[in-house]
DRENFI-852923 format. One record per residue (C-alpha): x, y, z. Coordinates in steps of 0.5 Angstrom, whole numbers, plus 500, padded with zeros to 3 digits. Example, Ala and Ser with C-alpha at 12.3 -4.5 7.8 and 13.67 -1.06 7.14 Angstrom:
<recs>
525491516;527498514;
</recs>
This chain:
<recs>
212941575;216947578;222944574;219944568;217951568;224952570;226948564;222952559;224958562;232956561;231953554;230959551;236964553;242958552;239957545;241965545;247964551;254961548;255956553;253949548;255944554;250947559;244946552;247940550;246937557;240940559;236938552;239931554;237931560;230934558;229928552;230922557;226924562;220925557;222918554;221915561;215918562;212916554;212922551;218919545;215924540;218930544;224926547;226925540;226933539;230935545;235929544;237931536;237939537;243936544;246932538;245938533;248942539;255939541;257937534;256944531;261945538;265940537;264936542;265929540;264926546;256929548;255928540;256920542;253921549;247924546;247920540;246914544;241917548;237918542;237911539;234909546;229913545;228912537;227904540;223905545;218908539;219902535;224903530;230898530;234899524;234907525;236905533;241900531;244906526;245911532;248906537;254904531;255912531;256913538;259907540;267907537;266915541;265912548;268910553;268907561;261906563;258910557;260904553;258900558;251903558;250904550;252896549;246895555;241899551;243896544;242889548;236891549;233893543;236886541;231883546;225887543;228886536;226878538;235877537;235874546;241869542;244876539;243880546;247875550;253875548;252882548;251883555;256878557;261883554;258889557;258885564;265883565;268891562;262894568;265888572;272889572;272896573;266897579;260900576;256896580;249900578;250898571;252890573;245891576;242894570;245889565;244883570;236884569;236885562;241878562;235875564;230877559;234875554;236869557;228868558;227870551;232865549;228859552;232858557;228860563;233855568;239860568;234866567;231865573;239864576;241871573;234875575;236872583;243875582;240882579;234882585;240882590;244886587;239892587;238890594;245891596;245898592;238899596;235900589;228897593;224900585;228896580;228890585;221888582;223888575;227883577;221880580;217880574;222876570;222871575;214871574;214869568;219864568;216860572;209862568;214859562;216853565;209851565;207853573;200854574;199854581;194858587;202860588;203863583;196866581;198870588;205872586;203875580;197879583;201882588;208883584;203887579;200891584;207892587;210894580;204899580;205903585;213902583;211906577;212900572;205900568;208896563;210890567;204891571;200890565;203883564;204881570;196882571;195877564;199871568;196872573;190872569;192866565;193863572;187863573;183861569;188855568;185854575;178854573;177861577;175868575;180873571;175879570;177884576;185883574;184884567;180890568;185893572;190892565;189899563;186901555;192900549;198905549;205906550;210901546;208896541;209891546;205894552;199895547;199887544;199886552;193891553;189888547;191880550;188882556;181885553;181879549;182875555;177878559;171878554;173871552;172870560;164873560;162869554;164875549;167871543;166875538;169881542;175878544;176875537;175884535;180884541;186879539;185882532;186889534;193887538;195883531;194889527;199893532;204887531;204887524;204895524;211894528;213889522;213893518;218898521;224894520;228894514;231887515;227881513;230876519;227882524;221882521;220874521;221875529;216881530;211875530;213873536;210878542;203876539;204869539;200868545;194873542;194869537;194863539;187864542;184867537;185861533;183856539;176861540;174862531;169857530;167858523;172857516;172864515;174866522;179861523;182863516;182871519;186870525;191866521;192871515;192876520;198872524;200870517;202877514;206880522;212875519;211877512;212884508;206884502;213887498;219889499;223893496;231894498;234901497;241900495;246900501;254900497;257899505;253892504;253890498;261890499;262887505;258880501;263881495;268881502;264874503;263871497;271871496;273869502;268864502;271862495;278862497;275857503;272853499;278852494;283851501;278845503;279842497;286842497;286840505;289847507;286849513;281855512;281862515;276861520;274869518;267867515;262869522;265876522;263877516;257875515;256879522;258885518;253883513;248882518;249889522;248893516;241890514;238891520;240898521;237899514;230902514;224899512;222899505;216894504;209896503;206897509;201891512;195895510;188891511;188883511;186878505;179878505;176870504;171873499;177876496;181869495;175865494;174870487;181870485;181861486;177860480;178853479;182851484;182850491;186853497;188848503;191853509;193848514;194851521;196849527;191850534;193848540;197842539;192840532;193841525;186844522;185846515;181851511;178849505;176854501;174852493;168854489;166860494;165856500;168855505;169848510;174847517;177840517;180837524;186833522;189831528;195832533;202835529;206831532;203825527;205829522;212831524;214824525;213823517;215828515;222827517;221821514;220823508;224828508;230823511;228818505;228823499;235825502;237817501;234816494;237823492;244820493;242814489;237808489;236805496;230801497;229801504;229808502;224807497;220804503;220808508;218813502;212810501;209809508;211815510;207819504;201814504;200816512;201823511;196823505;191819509;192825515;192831511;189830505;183824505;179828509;178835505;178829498;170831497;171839498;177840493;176832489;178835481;182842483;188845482;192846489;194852493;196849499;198854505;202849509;204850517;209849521;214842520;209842513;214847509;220843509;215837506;215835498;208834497;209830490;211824494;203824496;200819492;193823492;198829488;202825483;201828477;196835480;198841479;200844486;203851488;206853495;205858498;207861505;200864506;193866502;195873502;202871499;199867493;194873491;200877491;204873487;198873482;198880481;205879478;201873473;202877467;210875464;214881462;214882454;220885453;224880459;230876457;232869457;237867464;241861463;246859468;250853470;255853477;261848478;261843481;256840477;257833473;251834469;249843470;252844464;248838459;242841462;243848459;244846453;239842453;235848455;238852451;235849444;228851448;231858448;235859444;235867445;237866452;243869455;248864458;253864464;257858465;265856466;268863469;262867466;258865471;260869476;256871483;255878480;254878473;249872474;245877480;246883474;243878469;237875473;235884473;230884469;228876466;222874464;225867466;231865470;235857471;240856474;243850476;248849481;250847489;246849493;245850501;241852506;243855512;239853517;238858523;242864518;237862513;239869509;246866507;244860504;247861497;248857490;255856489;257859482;264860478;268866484;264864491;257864492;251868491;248869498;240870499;242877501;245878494;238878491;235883495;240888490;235887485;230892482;226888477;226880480;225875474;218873474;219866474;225863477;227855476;233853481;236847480;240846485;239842492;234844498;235851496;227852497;227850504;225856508;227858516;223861522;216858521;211861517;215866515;218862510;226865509;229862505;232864498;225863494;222866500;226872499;224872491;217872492;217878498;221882492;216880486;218874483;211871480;212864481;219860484;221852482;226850487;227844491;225842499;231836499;236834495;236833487;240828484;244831479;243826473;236827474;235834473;237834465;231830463;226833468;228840467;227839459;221836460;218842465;221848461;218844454;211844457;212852459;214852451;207850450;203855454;203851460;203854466;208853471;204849475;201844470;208844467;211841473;205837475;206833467;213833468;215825470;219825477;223820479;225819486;232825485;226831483;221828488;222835493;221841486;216845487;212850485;212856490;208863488;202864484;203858480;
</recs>
């Protein structure tokens, strides 16, 4: 206290004095000490008023030292992007263990941003330069935040390795306090590798009593819910470790904690409703967390903390419309309700970059030279300035209601499958009821559909009649699992099918019980009513046809097309250039392109259609202003979707930006079939059918089985 008093005595005559580096270092001091103990909002005041005082003095050294300290700060509130600006400001003016601290700080906002694999390398840098150069506080340091990456990394075997060499590094620096972080870790490592012993329970209580008394209220609260979790896994009481959990507060990560253990504790004395409210209430901070990040890969991994609270809320809902709450809410953490990018110049130069880089790459191949092996650095460049944008997405805001869905379905029907424990539920919701339908284990249904997508890839090369046979194993199975149950609750309805997990990647109109039924895909329940709400096509839209190279039979198809549209406009040969066919699609009520495609697994966002210059990245969308309402891609697996529920992909991007309705396929398509098929489907549209049922009444052959309807349909 009597510190604080000098230092608000202080403040005042420097800001009247002349003396810039004693303000400068007192404000900084003065913001990480209020950081440390949680009071970010007025940690955040001193350490720009320190930024504001050297540079106006010129001091470019402290402007970084106390840049970097802010964006510290600014992430422990929560806010990446704006984190991620500050630290690429301050690091090219450091130098020496200042460097070293700001990539240890920037690693650990990637951990908390859910990137470990980002981190890793990060720290491993960071390591080997304190190493070299004897900063051995901050080996310690970056040892222990190695081994939460790693940890978070599912990789628990060489966490627990590293956090051993962390705890004996702050032994020998005597650093008794820091020694149960590193303690922590190994906690839930071992809770991780599924240990659920009397060992551990003990190990977990007396670490969290340990780390309480150390000051580390956060790790305690999450080593109090292992040891919690432990017991209870043991059939013993959890109560009196879960009250010692403390009421939500702090980061967002320490109140997902908090609410995790008031659920935990009412679910213990029988409180199901209550820790239902309670699993609920962390989800909601989960989502208000998401919705502060600007790229939508980060927004994909915020789920992540709340993996665990919504696991058992969905294991403790009993009724339909308890199980379909959890689930949307769980849903919605992943996916923004619209995002709408600002423009970023920096970026969208560094994707021309690419995008001839990737040309020439291309082209180089096809000649047998060898490529420049340049392309990772670019699109880590791409990378790096999506994640320090700042959101732009409408906020969460309250989760889709069910008698809100169940109004806007009509005549049709939702079938939301979900996944708890190791089960696959559905929600059936059709004519205003409501029913829940066990289905079976998961893994019955991942085995086939890697069949079935294994077959269509065979069949999409040509025909194959092993192929067509294993085809029609698998898709019967998987009828009989997914679909035979809910027969008598959606018998006669158009499909609205919310699928889960391996499901996304499935061509449902390989299922013999969906040939010619009109189905729409969608990532969530929430997501479709958002798609219909851009039902209504733009009267003063304009028509997008466009062909890439490559293709034998892209150009017959948009000249087919085009005798449907004749108005269109239409990009081919050298006019189908990645930005003039980006430019175009600004605006349409209808937009087909026909070209490769490819999607990127584990870098979803770079999966691209290859056009006459390079390729059209998925990033290259997020440039739009007004989103076609509805988008036909005729090109090869480029409806995929990565990082789970989150549905990253090309059409899941159109969709978060306003696109109404996208066709694309789930496997490959056989270019030759594509003509026929999509003159079929655009002639149905030309009578007023809607997508859906377009597609549905379109023949299939075995080259188109994975094209979709995905959106409002």
């Amino acid at each position: 206290m009597p510190r604080r008093r000098t230092r608000r005595r202080a403040l005042p005559v420097l800001r009247r004095g002349h003396d810039p580096a004693v303000l400068n270092g007192l404000l900084t001091n003065l913001g990480l000490a209020r950081a440390l103990r949680g009071e970010f909002a007025a940690a955040e005041a001193a350490l720009v008023e320190a930024v504001a005082v050297a540079g106006a003095a010129g001091f470019r050294h402290q402007t970084a030292m106390s840049t970097a300290n802010l964006a510290f700060v600014v992430s422990r509130r929560g806010d990446v992007p704006r984190a991620l600006r500050l630290y690429a400001e301050a690091e090219p003016h450091l130098s020496g263990e200042r460097l070293a601290q700001c990539r240890f700080d920037q690693a650990e906002t990637l951990i908390s941003a859910g990137l470990p694999g980002e981190a890793r390398p990060v720290l491993e840098k960071a390591l080997a330069s304190a190493a070299e150069h004897g900063y051995r506080c901050d080996t310690a340091d970056g040892l222990l935040l190695l081994a939460h990456a790693e940890l978070d990394d599912d990789d628990a075997e060489r966490a627990v390795r590293t956090a051993e060499r962390a705890r004996a590094a702050f032994a020998e620096q005597e650093r008794t306090g820091w020694m149960l972080l590193a303690e922590h870790v190994l906690l839930r490592a071992r809770w991780a590798a599924g240990e659920r012993s009397p060992v551990l329970l003990g190990s977990a209580a007396a670490t969290a009593d340990r780390l309480a008394r150390g000051g580390w209220a956060e790790a305690a609260a999450d080593a109090r819910v292992i040891a919690a979790r432990t017991a209870l896994a043991l059939g013993r009481p959890a109560g009196h470790l879960l009250a010692r959990v403390g009421r939500p507060r702090g980061s967002a990560a320490a109140r997902i904690t908090a609410w995790h253990a008031v659920a935990l504790e009412r679910a213990g004395r029988g409180d199901r409703r209550g820790a239902i409210a309670a699993v609920q209430a962390g989800l909601r901070v989960a989502a208000e967390h998401a919705d502060a990040l600007g790229a939508l890969d980060l927004r994909a991994r915020a789920a992540g903390p709340a993996a665990e609270p919504a696991e058992l809320g969905l294991g403790l809902a009993r009724s339909a419309r308890e199980l379909l709450a959890v689930e949307e809410r769980r849903r919605a953490i992943a996916r923004p309700v619209r995002v709408r990018p600002p423009a970023d110049p920096e970026r969208a130069a560094a994707l021309a970059e690419l995008r001839a880089r990737s040309g020439a790459r291309t082209a180089a191949t096809a000649r047998g030279v060898p490529p420049r092996a340049d392309l990772p650095g670019l699109e880590a460049a791409v990378r790096a300035r999506a994640r320090r944008r700042s959101p732009a997405a409408a906020p969460s805001g309250p989760a889709t209601g069910g008698t809100e869905v169940a109004a806007a379905l009509g005549d049709r029907a939702l079938v939301e499958l979900i996944g708890v424990g190791g089960e696959l539920h559905a929600v059936t919701v059709a004519g205003g009821g409501f029913r829940r339908h066990r289905l079976g284990p998961v893994e019955t249904a991942r085995h086939d559909v890697r069949v079935v997508r294994y077959a269509a890839h065979r069949l999409a090369a040509g025909d194959d009649p092993h192929a067509a046979e294993a085809l029609a194993g698998a898709a019967g199975r998987l009828d009989r699992f997914l679909l035979a149950p809910l027969r008598d609750a959606v018998a006669g309805r158009d499909l609205v099918i919310a699928p889960a997990g391996p499901l996304h990647g499935l061509p449902w109109p390989a299922l013999p019980s969906l040939a010619g039924r009109p189905v729409t895909v969608v990532p969530s329940a929430r997501a479709w009513l958002r798609a219909r709400t851009s039902a209504e096509a733009r009267a003063d839209g304009h028509v997008l046809l466009a062909a890439g190279p490559g293709l034998e039979h892209a150009g017959r198809e948009v000249a087919a097309l085009r005798r449907l549209h004749p108005d269109a406009r239409v990009l081919r040969g050298t006019g189908a250039r990645a930005e003039a066919v980006r430019d175009a699609l600004d605006g349409a009520s209808l937009a087909h392109l026909a070209a490769h495609g490819e999607f990127r697994e584990g870098n979803a966002l770079f999966s691209r259609l290859r056009l006459a210059d390079g390729p059209l990245f998925v990033h290259d969308l997020e440039e739009l202003a007004a989103p076609p309402h509805l988008v036909v891609l005729s090109a090869c697996d480029i409806g995929r979707g990565d990082e789970g529920d989150a549905v990253l992909g090309m059409a899941g991007v159109l969709l978060a930006l306003g696109t109404a309705t996208v066709i694309a396929s789930v496997t490959p398509v056989r270019d030759a079939d594509a003509p026929a098929f999509m003159t079929a489907f655009h002639t149905g549209l030309a009578a007023g059918l809607p997508p859906s049922h377009a597609l549905a009444a379109a023949p299939r052959t075995p080259g188109v089985l994975g094209l979709l309807c995905m959106g409002g349909g």
